[in-house]
N, CA and C atoms as an extended XYZ file, in Angstrom:
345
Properties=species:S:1:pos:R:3:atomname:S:1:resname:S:1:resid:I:1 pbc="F F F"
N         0.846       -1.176        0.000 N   UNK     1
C         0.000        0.000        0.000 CA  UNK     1
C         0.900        1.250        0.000 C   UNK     1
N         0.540        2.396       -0.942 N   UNK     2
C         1.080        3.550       -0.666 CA  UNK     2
C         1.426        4.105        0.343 C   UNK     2
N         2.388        5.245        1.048 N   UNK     3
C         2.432        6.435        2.122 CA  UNK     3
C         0.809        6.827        2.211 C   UNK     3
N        -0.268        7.095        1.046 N   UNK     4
C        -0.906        8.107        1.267 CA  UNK     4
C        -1.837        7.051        1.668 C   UNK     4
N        -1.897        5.524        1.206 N   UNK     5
C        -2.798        4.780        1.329 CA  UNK     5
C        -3.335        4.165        3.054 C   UNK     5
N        -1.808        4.241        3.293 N   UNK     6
C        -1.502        4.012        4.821 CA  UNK     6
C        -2.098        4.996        5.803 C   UNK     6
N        -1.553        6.230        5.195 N   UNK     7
C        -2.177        7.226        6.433 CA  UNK     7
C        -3.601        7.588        6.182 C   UNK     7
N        -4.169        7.518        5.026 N   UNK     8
C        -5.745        7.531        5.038 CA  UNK     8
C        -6.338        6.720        5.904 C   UNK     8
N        -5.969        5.343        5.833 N   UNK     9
C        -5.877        4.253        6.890 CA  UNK     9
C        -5.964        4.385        8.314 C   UNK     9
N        -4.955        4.898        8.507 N   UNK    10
C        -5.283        5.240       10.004 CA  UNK    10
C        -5.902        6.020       10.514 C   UNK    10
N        -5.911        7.226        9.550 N   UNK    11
C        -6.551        8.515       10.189 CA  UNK    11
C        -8.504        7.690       10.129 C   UNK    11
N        -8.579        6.946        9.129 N   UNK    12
C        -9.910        6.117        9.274 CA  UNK    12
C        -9.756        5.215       10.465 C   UNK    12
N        -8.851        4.437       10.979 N   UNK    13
C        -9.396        3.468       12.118 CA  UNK    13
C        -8.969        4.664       13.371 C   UNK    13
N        -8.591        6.227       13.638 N   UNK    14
C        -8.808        6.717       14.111 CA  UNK    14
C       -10.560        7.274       13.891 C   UNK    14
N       -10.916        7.624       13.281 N   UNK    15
C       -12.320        8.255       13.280 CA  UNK    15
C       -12.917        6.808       14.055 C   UNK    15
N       -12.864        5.649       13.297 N   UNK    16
C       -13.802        4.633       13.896 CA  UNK    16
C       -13.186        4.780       15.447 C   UNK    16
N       -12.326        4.640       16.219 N   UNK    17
C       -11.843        4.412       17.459 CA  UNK    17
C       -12.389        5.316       18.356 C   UNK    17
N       -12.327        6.692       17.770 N   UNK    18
C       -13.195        8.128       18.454 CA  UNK    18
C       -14.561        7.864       18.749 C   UNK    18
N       -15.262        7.208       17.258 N   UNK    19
C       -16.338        7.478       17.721 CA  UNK    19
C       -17.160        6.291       18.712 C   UNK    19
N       -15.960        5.135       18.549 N   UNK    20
C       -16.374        3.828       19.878 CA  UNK    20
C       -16.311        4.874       21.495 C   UNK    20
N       -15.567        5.549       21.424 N   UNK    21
C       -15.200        5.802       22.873 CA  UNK    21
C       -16.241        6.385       23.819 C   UNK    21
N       -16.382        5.623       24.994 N   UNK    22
C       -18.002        5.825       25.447 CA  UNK    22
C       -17.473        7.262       26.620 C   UNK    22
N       -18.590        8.049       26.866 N   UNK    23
C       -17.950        9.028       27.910 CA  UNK    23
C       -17.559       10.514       27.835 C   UNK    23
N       -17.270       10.196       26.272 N   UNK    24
C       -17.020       11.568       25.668 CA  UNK    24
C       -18.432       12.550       25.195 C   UNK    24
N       -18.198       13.795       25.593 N   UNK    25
C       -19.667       14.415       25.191 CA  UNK    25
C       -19.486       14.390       23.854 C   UNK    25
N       -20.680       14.914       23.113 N   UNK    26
C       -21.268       14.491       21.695 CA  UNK    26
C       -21.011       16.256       21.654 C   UNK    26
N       -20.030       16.431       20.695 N   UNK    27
C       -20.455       17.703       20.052 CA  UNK    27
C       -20.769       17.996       18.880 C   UNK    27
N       -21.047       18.899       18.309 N   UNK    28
C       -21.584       19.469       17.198 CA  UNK    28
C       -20.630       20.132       16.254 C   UNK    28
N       -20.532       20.337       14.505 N   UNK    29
C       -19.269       21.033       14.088 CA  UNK    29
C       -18.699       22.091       14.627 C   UNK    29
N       -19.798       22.680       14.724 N   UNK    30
C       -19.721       24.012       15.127 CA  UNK    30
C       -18.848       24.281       16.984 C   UNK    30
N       -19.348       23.541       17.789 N   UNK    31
C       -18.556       23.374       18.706 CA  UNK    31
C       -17.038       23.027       18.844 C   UNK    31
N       -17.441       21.458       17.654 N   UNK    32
C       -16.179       20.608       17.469 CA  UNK    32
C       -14.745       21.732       17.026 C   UNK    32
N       -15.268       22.977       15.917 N   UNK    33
C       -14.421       23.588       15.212 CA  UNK    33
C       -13.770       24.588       16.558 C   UNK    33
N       -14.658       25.007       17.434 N   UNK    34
C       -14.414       25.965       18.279 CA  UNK    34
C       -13.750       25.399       19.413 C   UNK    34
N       -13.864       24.467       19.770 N   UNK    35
C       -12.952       23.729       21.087 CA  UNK    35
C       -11.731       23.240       20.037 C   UNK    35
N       -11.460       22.536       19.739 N   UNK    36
C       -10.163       22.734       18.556 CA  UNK    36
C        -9.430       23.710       18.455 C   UNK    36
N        -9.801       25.067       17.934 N   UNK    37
C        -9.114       26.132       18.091 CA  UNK    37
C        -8.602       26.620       19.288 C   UNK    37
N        -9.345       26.416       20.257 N   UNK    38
C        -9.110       26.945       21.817 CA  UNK    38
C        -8.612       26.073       21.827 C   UNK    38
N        -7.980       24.731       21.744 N   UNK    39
C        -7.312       23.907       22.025 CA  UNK    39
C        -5.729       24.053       21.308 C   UNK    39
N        -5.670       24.018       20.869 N   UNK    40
C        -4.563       24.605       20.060 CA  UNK    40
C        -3.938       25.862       20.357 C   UNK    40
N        -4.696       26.817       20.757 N   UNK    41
C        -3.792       28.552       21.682 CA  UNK    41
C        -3.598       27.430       22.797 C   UNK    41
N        -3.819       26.723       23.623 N   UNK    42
C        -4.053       26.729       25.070 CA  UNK    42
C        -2.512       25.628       24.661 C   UNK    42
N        -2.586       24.796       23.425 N   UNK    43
C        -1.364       24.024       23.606 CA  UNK    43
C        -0.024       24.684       23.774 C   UNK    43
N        -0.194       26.190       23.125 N   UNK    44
C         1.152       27.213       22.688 CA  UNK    44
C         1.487       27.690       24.363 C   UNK    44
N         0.098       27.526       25.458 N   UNK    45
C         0.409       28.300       26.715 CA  UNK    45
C        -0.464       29.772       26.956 C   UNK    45
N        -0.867       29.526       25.760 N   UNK    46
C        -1.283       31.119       25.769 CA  UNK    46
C        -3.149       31.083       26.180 C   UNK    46
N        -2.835       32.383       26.796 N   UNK    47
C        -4.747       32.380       27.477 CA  UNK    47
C        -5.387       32.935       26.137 C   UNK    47
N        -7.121       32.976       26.269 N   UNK    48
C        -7.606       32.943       25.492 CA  UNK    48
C        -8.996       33.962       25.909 C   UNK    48
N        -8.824       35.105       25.748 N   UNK    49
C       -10.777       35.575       26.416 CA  UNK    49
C       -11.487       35.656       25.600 C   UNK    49
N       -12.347       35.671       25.677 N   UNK    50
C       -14.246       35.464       25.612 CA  UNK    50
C       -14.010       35.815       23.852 C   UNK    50
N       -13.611       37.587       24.164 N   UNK    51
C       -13.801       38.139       23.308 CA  UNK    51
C       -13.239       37.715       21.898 C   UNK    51
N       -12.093       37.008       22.201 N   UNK    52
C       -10.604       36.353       20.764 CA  UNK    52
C       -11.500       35.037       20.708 C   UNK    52
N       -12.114       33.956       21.921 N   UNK    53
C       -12.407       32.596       21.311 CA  UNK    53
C       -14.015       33.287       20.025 C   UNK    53
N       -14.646       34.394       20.479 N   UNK    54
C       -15.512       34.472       19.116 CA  UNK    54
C       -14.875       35.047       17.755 C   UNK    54
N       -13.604       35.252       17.714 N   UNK    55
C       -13.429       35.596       16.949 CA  UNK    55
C       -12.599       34.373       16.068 C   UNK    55
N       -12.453       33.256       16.462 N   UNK    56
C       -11.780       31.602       16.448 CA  UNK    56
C       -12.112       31.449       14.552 C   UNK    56
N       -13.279       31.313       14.605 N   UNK    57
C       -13.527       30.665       13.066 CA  UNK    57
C       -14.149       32.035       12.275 C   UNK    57
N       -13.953       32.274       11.305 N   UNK    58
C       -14.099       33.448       10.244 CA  UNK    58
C       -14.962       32.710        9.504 C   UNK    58
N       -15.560       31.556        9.418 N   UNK    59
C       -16.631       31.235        9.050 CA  UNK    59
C       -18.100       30.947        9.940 C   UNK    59
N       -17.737       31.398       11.111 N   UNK    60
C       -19.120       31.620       11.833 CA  UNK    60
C       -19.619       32.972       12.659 C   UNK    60
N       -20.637       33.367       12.689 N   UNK    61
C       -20.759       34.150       13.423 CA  UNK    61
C       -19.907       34.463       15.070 C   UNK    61
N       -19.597       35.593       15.664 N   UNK    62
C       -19.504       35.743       16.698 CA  UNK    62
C       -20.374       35.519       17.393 C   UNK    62
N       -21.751       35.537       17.379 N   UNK    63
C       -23.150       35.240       18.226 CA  UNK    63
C       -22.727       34.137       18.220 C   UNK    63
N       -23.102       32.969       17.315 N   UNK    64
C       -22.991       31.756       17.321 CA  UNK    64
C       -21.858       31.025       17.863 C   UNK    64
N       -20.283       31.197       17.794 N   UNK    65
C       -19.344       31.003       18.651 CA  UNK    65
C       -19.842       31.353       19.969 C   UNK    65
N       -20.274       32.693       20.742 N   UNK    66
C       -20.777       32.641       21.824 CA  UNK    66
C       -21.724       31.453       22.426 C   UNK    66
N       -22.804       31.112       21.627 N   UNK    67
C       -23.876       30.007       21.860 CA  UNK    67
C       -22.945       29.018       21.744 C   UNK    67
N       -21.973       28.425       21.234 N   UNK    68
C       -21.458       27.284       21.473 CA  UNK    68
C       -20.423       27.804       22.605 C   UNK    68
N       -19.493       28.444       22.480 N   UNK    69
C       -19.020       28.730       23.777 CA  UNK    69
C       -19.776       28.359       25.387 C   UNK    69
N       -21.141       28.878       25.443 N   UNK    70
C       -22.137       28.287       26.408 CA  UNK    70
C       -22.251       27.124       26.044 C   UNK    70
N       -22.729       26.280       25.223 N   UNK    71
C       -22.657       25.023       25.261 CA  UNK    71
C       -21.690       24.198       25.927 C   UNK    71
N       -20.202       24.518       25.558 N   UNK    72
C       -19.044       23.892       26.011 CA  UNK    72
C       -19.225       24.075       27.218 C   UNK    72
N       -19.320       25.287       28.312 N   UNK    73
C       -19.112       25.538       29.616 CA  UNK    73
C       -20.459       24.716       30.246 C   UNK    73
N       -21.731       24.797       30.047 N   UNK    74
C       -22.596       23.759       30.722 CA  UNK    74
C       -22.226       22.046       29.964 C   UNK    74
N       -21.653       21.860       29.146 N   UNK    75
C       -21.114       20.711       29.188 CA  UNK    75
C       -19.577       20.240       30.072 C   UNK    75
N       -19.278       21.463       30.587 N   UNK    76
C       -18.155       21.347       31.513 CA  UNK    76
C       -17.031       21.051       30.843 C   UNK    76
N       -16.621       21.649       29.515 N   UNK    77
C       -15.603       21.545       29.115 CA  UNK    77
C       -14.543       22.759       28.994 C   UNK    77
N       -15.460       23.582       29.207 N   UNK    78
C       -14.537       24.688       29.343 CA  UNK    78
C       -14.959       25.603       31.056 C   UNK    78
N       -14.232       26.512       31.361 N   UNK    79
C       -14.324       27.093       32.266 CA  UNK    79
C       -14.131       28.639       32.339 C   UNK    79
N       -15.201       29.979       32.484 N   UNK    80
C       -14.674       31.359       32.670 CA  UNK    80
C       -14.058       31.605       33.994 C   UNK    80
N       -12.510       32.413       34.067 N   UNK    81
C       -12.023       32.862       34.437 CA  UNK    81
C       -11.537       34.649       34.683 C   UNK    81
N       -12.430       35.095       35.341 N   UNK    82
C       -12.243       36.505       35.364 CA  UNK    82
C       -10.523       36.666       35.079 C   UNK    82
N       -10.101       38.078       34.820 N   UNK    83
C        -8.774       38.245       34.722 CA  UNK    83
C        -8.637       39.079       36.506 C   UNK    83
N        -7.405       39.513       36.674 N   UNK    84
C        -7.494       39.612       38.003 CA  UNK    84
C        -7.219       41.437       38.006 C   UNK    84
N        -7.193       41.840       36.896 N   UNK    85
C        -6.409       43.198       36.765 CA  UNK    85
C        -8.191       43.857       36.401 C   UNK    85
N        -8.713       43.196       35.460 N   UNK    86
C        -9.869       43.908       35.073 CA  UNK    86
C       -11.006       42.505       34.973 C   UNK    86
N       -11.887       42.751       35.402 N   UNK    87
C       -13.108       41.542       35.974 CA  UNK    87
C       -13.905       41.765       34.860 C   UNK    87
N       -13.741       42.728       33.665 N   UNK    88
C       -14.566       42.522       32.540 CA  UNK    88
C       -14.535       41.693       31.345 C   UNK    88
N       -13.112       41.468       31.996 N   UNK    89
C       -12.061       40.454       31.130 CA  UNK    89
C       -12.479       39.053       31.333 C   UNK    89
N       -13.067       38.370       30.791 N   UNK    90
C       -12.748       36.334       30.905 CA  UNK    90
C       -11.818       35.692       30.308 C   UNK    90
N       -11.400       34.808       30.677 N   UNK    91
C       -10.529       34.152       29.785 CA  UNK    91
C       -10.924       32.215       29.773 C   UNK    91
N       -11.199       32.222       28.942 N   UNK    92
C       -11.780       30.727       28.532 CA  UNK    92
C       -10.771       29.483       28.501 C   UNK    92
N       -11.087       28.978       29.495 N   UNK    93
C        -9.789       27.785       29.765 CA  UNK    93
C       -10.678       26.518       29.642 C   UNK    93
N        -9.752       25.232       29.816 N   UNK    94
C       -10.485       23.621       30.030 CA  UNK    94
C       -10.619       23.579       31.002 C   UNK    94
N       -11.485       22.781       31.422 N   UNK    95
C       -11.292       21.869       32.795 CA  UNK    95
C       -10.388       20.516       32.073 C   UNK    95
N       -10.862       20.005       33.677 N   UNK    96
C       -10.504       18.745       33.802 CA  UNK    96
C       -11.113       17.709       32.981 C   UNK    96
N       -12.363       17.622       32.439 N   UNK    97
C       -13.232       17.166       31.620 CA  UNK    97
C       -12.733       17.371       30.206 C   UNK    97
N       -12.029       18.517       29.903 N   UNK    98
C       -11.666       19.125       28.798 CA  UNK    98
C       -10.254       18.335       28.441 C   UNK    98
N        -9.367       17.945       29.749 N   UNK    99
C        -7.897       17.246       29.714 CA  UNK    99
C        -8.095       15.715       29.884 C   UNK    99
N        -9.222       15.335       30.222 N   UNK   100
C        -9.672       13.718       30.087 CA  UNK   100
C       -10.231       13.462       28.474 C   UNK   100
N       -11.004       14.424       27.743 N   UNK   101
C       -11.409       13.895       26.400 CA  UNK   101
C       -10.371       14.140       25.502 C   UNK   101
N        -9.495       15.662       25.657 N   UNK   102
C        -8.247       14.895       24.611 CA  UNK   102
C        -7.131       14.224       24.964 C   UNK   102
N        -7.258       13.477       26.046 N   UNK   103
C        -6.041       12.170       26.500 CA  UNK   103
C        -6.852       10.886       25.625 C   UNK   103
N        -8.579       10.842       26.327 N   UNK   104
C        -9.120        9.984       24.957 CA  UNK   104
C        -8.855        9.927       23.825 C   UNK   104
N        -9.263       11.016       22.984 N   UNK   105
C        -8.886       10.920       21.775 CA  UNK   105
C        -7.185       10.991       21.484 C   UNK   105
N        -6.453       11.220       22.317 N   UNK   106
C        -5.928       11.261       22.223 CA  UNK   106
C        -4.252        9.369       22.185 C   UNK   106
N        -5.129        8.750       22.859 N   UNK   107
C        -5.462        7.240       22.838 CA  UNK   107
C        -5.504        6.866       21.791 C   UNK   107
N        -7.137        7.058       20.935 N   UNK   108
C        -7.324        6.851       19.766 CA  UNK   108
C        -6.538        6.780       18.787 C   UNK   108
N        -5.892        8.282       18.439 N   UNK   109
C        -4.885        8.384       17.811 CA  UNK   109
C        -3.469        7.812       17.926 C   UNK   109
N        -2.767        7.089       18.965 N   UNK   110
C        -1.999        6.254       19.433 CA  UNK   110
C        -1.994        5.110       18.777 C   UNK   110
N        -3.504        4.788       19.546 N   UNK   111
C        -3.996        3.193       18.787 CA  UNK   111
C        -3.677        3.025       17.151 C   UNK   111
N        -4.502        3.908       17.005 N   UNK   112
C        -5.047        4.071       15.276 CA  UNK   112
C        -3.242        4.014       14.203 C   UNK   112
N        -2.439        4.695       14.870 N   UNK   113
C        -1.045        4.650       14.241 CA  UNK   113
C        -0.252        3.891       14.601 C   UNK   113
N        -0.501        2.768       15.687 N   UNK   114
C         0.092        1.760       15.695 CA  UNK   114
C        -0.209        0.713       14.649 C   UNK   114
N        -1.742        0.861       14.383 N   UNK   115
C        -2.453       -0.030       13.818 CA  UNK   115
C        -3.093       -1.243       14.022 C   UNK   115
């Protein structure tokens, strides 16, 4: 089988492995695209407020990033954090819920490239 044939491959018995995994909340693209992005600043170290995670995808509204933003936080995946200098400030972090589903998937992807 090809390089490209191989890694199509896995990145497929990754999707199947993700979506076996029981425990994980069910999100939506629109969420999926927006926790991703916040996931990715938060890998660099860097904080993230309210105001920059709606501005995440240039293909969705800022309203709508907000409504999923709420989604994530009553699904307990994310958490607001006032800033400590100015309280108008949030800054949108994970929980713990948030560092257990990408160690899952993060599994997955382990698995899936071992093969």
């Amino acid at each position: 089988m090809t390089k490209v044939g191989n890694l199509s491959q896995t990145y497929l018995r990754f999707l199947n492995l993700a979506s076996a995994v029981r425990g994980l909340p069910t999100l939506d693209a629109v969420e999926e695209r927006v926790f991703n992005g916040l996931a990715a600043i938060w890998a660099t170290g860097a904080k993230v407020t309210v105001l920059e995670a709606m501005e995440l995808t240039a293909d969705t509204s800022p309203t709508t990033v907000h409504r999923r933003l709420k989604s994530l936080l009553q699904k307990g995946l994310i958490q607001l954090r006032e800033d400590v200098s100015d309280n108008r400030v949030k800054y949108v972090e994970p929980t713990e819920a948030a560092q257990t589903y990408f160690a899952k998937l993060g599994q997955c992807l382990d698995q899936a490239a071992r093969g």
